[in-house]
N, C-alpha and C positions, 0 to 999 in steps of 0.2 A: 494329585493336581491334574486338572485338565490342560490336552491341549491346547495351542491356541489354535483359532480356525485360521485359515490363511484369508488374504485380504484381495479383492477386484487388482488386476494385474498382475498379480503373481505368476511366478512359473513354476510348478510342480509335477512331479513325476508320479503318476499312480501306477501301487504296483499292487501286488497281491495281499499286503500286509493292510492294504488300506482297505481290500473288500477282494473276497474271492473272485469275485467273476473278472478279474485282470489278473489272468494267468500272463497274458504276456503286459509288461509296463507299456504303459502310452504317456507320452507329454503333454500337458494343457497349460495353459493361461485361464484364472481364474475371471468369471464375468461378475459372479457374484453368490453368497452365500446366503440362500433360498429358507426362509424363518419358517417352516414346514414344522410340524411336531412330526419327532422321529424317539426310536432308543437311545436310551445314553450312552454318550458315547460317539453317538455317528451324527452325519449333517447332510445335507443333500446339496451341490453344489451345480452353478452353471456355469458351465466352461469351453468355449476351443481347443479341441484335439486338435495338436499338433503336428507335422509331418518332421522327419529328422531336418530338414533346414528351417524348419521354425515355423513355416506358413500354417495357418489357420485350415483345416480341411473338412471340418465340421464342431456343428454344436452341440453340446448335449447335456444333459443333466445328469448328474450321480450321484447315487446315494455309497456313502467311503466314513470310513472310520479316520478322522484326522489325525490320529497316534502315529497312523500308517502313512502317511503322504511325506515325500520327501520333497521339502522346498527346497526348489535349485535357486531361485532368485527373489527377494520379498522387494516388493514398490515402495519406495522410500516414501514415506508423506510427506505432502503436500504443508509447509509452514503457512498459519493465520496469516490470512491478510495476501498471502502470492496466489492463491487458488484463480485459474484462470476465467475470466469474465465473458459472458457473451456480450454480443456485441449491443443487445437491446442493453446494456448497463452502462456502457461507453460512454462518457458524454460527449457530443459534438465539439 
């Protein structure tokens, strides 16, 4: 069974199990999962690196085996019909 990918907003931890080249783990917030052909198995991802207080310190893209990522925090969905509106839908 496959993993699941993680979802836009999420907090995960990329460590070495997700993809070599993160010898040391770094934190991110997911921005979004990049529909790229890749191996099985792996996904390529756009994300915010995190600093240890949480702020955004860059952006980047990775390519990470999802097996390997450990989700610290998954963004609860959005229920039909409360999804936020801009304001061009608003009616006067």
């Amino acid at each position: 069974m496959r993993e699941p990918l993680p979802t836009p907003g999420d907090l995960i931890q990329v460590t070495r199990a997700a993809s070599v080249q993160f010898i040391k783990p770094i934190g991110c917030r997911v921005i979004r999962v990049l529909d790229w052909i890749t191996y099985d198995g792996w996904c390529w991802l756009d994300v915010y690196q995190l600093d240890a207080k949480g702020d955004a310190v860059a952006r980047r893209s990775i390519f990470v085996q999802p097996a390997g990522l450990v989700i610290q925090r998954r963004t609860a969905p959005v229920p039909v019909g409360q999804q936020r509106r801009s304001r061009s839908n608003v009616r006067p």
